[in-house]
N, C-alpha and C positions, 0 to 999 in steps of 0.2 A: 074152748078146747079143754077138755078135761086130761088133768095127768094120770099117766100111766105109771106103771111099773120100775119104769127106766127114768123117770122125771121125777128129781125131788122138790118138795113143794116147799118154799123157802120159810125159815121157822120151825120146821118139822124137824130137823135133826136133834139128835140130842146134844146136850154141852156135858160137858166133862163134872163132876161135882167138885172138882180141884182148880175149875178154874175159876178168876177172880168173878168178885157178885155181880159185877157188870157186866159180866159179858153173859150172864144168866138170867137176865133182865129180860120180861118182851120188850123193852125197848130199846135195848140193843139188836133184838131179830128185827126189829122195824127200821132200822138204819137204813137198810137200802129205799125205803119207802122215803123215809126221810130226805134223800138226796135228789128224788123225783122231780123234774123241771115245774116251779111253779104250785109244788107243796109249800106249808106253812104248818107243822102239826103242832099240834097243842095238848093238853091234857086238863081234866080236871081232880086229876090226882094231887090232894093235899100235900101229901107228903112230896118232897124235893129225890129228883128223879136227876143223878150226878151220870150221865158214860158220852157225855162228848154231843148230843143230840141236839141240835134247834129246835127248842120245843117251848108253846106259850103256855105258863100253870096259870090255867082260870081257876083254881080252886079258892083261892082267896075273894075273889070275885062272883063266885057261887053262892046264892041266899038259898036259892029252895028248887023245886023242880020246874018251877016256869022259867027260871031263870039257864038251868042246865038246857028246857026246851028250846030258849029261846036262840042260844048256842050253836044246836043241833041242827037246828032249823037254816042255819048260815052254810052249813059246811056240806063239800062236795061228798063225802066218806067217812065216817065212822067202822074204826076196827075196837073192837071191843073182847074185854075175855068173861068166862065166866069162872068165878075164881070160885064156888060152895060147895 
């Protein structure tokens, strides 16, 4: 079902630039994903990701790209952004 006009697509609003860095986060907009029956998200985001989130850092445990594959290869969903 595609959204309409009248349906906002969650993530898509804007945050306030005043408000804290955390709540300005995609992984603060991913929360509600987060609480999903039977999620388990994770990240391979080096950097340490602080707003409240259950979240596994495989970055330390990341060697190279077969390794991120092999990851990828486990999981039901990958959300991804493209940050360039």
């Amino acid at each position: 079902m595609a959204a309409d006009e009248s349906t906002p697509v969650p993530g898509t609003e804007e945050t306030p630039p005043e408000a804290p860095a955390q709540e300005r986060t995609l992984t603060a907009k991913l929360k509600p994903v987060n609480k999903a029956p039977g999620s388990a998200p994770a990240t391979g985001d080096i950097a340490e990701q602080e707003c409240g989130a259950l979240i596994m850092n495989l970055g330390n445990k990341l060697r190279d790209f077969a390794d991120t594959a092999a990851v990828i290869a486990q999981l039901d969903m990958v959300i991804s952004v493209d940050t360039s």
